[in-house]
N, C-alpha and C positions, 0 to 999 in steps of 0.2 A: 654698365647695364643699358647704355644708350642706346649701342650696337644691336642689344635684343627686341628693345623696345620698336624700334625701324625694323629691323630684319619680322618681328610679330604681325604687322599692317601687313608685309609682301605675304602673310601665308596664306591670306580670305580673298586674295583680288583677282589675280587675273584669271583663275579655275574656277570663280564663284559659279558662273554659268553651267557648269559642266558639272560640277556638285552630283545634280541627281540625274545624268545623263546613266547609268546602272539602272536607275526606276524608268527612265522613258520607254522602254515597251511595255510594264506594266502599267504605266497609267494611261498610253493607246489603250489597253486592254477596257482600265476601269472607266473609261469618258469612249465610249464606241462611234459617238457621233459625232467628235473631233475628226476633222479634217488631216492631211498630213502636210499642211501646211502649218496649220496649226502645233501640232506636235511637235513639227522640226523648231519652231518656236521657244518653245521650252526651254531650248540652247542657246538663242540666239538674240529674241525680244529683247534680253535686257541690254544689250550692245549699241543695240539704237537709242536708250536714254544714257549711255555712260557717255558717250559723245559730247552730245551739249552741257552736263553737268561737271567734268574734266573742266571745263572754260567758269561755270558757276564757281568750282574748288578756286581755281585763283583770285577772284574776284574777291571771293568770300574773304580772303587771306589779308585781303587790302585792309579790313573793317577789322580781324579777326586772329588770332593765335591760331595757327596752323594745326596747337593740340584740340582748338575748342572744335575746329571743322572735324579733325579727325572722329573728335569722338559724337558730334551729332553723326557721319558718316556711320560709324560704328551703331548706333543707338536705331536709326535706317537700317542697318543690314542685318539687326536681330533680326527684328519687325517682320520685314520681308521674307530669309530666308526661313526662318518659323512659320511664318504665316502660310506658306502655300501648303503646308503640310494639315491645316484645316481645308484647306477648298473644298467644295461641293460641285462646283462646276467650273468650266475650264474660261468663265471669261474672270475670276474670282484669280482662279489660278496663274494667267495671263498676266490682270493687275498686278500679282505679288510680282512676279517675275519682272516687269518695268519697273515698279520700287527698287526691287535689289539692283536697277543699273543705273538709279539714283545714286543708292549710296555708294559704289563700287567707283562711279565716276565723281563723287567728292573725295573718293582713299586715292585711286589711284595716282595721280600725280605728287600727292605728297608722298608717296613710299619710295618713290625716287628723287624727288626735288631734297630731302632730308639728306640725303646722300651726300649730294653738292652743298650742304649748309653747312657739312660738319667732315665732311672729307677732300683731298684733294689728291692728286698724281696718281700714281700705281696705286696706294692705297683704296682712292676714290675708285678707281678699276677691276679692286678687289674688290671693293663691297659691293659695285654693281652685280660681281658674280656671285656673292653671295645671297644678294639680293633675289636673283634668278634662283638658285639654289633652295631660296627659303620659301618662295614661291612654287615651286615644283613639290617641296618636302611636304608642304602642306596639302598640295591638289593629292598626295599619295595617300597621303594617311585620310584626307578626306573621303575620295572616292572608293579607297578599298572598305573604309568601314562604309559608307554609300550604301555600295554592293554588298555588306552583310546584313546590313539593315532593311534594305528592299528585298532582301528574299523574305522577309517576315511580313510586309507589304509595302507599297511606294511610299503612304504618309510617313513611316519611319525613316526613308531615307533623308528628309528634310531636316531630321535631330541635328546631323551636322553643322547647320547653320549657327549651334549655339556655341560653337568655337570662337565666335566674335567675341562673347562675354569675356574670357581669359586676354585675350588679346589687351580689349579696354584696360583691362587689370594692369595689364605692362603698360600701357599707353599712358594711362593715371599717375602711376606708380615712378617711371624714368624718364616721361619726355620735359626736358623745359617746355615752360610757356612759349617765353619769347626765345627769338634765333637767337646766334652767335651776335658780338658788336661786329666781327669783321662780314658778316653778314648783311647786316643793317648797315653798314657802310656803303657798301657792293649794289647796295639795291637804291643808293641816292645818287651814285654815278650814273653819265649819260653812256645809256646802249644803245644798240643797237641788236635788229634781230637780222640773224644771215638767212634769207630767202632760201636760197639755190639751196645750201645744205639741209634745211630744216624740212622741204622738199624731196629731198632724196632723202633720208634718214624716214620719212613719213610714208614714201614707198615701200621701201627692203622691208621694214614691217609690217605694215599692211600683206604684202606678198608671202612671211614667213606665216602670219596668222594665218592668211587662206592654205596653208597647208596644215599647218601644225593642229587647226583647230577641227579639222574634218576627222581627229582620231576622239577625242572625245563626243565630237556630234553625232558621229553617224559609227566611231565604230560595233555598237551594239547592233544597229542594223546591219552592218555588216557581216555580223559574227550569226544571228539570224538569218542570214540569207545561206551561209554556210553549216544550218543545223544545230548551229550552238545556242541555245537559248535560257541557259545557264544565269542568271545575273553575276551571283559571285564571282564566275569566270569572267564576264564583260568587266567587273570592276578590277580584277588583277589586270587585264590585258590593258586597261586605259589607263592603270596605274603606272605601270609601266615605262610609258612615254614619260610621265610626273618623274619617274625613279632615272630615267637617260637624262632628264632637262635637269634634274640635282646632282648628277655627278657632272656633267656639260658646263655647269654654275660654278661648280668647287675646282675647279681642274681651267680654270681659264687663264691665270695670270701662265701659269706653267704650260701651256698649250703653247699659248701664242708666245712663248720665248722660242719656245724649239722649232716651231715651222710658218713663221712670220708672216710672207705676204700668201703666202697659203692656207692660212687659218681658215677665212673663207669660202676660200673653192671645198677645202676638205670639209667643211660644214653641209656645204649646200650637196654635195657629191652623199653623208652621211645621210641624208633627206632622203634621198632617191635610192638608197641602197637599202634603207629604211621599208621604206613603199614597197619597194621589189620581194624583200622578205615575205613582208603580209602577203601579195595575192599571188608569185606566185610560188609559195609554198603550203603546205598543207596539216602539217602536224602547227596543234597549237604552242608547242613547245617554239618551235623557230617562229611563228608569227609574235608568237610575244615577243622577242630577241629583236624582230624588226620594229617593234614597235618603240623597243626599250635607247636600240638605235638614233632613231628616227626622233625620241626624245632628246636626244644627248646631242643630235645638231642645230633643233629649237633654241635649248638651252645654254649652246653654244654662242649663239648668233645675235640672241637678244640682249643682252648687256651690253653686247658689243655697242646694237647702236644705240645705248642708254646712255653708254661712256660719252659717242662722238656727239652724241644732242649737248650734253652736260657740258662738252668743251666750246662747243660751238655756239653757247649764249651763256650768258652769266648775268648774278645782278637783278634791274627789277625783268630782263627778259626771259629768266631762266622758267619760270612756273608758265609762261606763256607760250615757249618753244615744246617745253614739255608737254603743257596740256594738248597742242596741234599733232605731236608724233605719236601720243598716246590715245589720241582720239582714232586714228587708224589703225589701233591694236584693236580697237572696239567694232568701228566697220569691218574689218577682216573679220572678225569674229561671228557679225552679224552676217556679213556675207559668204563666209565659207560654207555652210550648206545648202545655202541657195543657189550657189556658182556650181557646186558640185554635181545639185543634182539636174541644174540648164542642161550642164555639159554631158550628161549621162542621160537623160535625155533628150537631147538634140540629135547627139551623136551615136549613140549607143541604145542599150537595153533597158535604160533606166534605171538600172543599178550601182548600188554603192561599187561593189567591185569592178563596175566598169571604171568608175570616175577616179578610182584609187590605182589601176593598171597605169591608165592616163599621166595622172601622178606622176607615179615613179620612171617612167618612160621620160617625161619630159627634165624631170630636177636631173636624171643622172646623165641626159644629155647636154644643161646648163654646166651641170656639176662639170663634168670633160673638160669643156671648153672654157671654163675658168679657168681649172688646172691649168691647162694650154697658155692660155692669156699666160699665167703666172710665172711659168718655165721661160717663153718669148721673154720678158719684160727682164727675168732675172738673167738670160743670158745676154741679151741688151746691154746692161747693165756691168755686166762682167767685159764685157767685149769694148766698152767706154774707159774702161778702167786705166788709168796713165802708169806703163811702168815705174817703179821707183829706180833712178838714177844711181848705178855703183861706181863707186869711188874706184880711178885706177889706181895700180898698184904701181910705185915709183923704183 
């Protein structure tokens, strides 16, 4: 029950935000004299407290059992995501929304750091996927009930939030107190933290969240700018992406056996084919499909660099390397519709579908030349290769 108890934390964090991204044109509607900066908010506010509090979660771990953080973390993100569903007015609503990246940035580094305390090799590899997986399964079931909820009005979308409670329950119920001994071992060794990697690792995702997170944020406005103003439908289409990034999750150790130093390219190449779907097609049958896409090579991608962080520090470094690459999952988060819509305004119409054309234009050009990269390097590599020497025949 361990394995549940961990896999439970991944299902409230990294979607928290995007929760009631189904009610965000309704509640533009009911606050008229909210800004649209403010609105895009809604999605993104809590991003910029999950940052600095990622760094609090370690600290705290020093003083503290990592179940007791969790579950103040927990006791936080009732609070919060309940509470905005009283607001009166949007700076009320605001406040709740930086709570929740309080508590979202005390869970998150421990729903991966658990990982590393109680897993190792392929195995460790696998639960990172499943970790992604459980993450994903829960933004699905959250956001679609979301979207059934907010067609009855926005304050109900917020009901969601109280999925934390059941979580606690697992948390209570199967987490040890204290770590493993070979754990506590690990963390009285001399580490060290690797720079250069923990730097690139803190990029790639940062770069897959400004993509991955512009479908929750903006794609309701998106689907309004194309006539659809449907909630229920916004929340199947944003589920979607949730429903590719949990098969993306479950499908990873068996991915990368079959097409190795390609995993990658074909992720990032899935992005842009993803994008492509949405704008330029028109039945919402095939946008969904791109979106559904377009999840599955998020989902792909991000365990991946959960894995190479987890190898690349251990010990008393590992919650600290963690909380710096996860802290970029939150800026990307914060910044993906702010970037989206500079660029859509700078250079374009000001529209979402400009900034999503953009998009997919760009990843499936990246995407290519990865590819490319990756064929050069494997036939490099073939062409190095030292025949094996046959034995003559006497």
């Amino acid at each position: 029950m361990l394995k549940y108890a961990i896999l439970s934390v991944s299902l409230i964090t990294v979607m928290a935000g995007a929760i009631i991204a189904p009610a965000v044109g309704s509640i533009a509607v009911a606050f008229p004299d909210a800004s649209g900066f403010e609105i895009n908010l809604l999605t993104s506010l809590h991003a910029a407290f999950m940052i600095p509090f990622a760094f609090v979660s370690g600290y705290l771990c020093r003083y503290f059992s990592k179940k007791t953080v969790l579950i103040l973390g927990l006791v936080l993100y009732l609070v919060a995501g309940l509470g905005g569903g009283f607001a009166t007015n949007m700076a009320f609503l605001l406040f709740t929304r930086a709570l929740l990246g309080v508590s979202v940035g005390l869970l998150m580094p421990l729903s991966t750091t658990l990982v590393s305390d109680y897993y190792d090799g392929e195995e460790r590899t696998s639960m990172m996927g499943l970790v992604s997986a459980a993450t994903n399964l829960g933004a699905i079931i959250a956001i679609m009930v979301s979207g059934i909820l907010a067609m009855q009005g926005w304050r109900a979308a917020f009901y969601v939030y109280g999925i934390a409670a059941i979580v606690m329950i697992f948390v209570v119920a199967f987490l040890p107190r204290k770590a493993p001994a070979t754990i506590q071992k690990n963390a009285s060794e001399k580490t060290f933290l690797p720079k250069a990697q923990i730097a690139k690792y803190s990029i790639l995702i940062f770069l897959v969240f400004i993509v991955f997170y512009s479908i929750p944020s903006n794609m309701a406005l998106f689907l309004r700018e194309n006539s659809v103003t449907n909630t229920g439908i916004s929340g199947v289409i944003i589920a979607a992406c949730s429903l590719g990034g949990f098969l993306g999750g479950l499908t990873l150790i068996g991915l990368k056996r079959k097409i190795k130093s390609f995993y990658v390219p074909v992720q990032v190449m899935l992005l842009g084919i993803g994008f492509g779907l949405v704008v330029f097609t028109q039945p919402l049958v095939l946008m969904g499909i791109g979106v559904l896409i377009l999840g599955f090579g998020y989902g792909s991608l991000v365990p991946i660099i959960f894995d190479g962080v987890s190898k690349a520090a251990n010990g008393a470094q590992a919650m600290i390397a963690m909380a710096i690459v996860q802290s970029f999952i939150y800026l990307g988060q914060f910044s993906s519709p702010h970037i989206h819509r500079i660029v859509s305004t700078s250079f374009g119409d000001g529209s979402v579908n400009y900034s999503y054309t953009v998009m997919a234009v760009v990843l499936l050009i990246v995407g290519a030349l990865l590819i490319l990269k990756s064929l050069f390097q494997l036939k490099s590599v073939k062409g190095t290769e030292m025949p094996v020497p046959q034995k003559k025949s006497i």
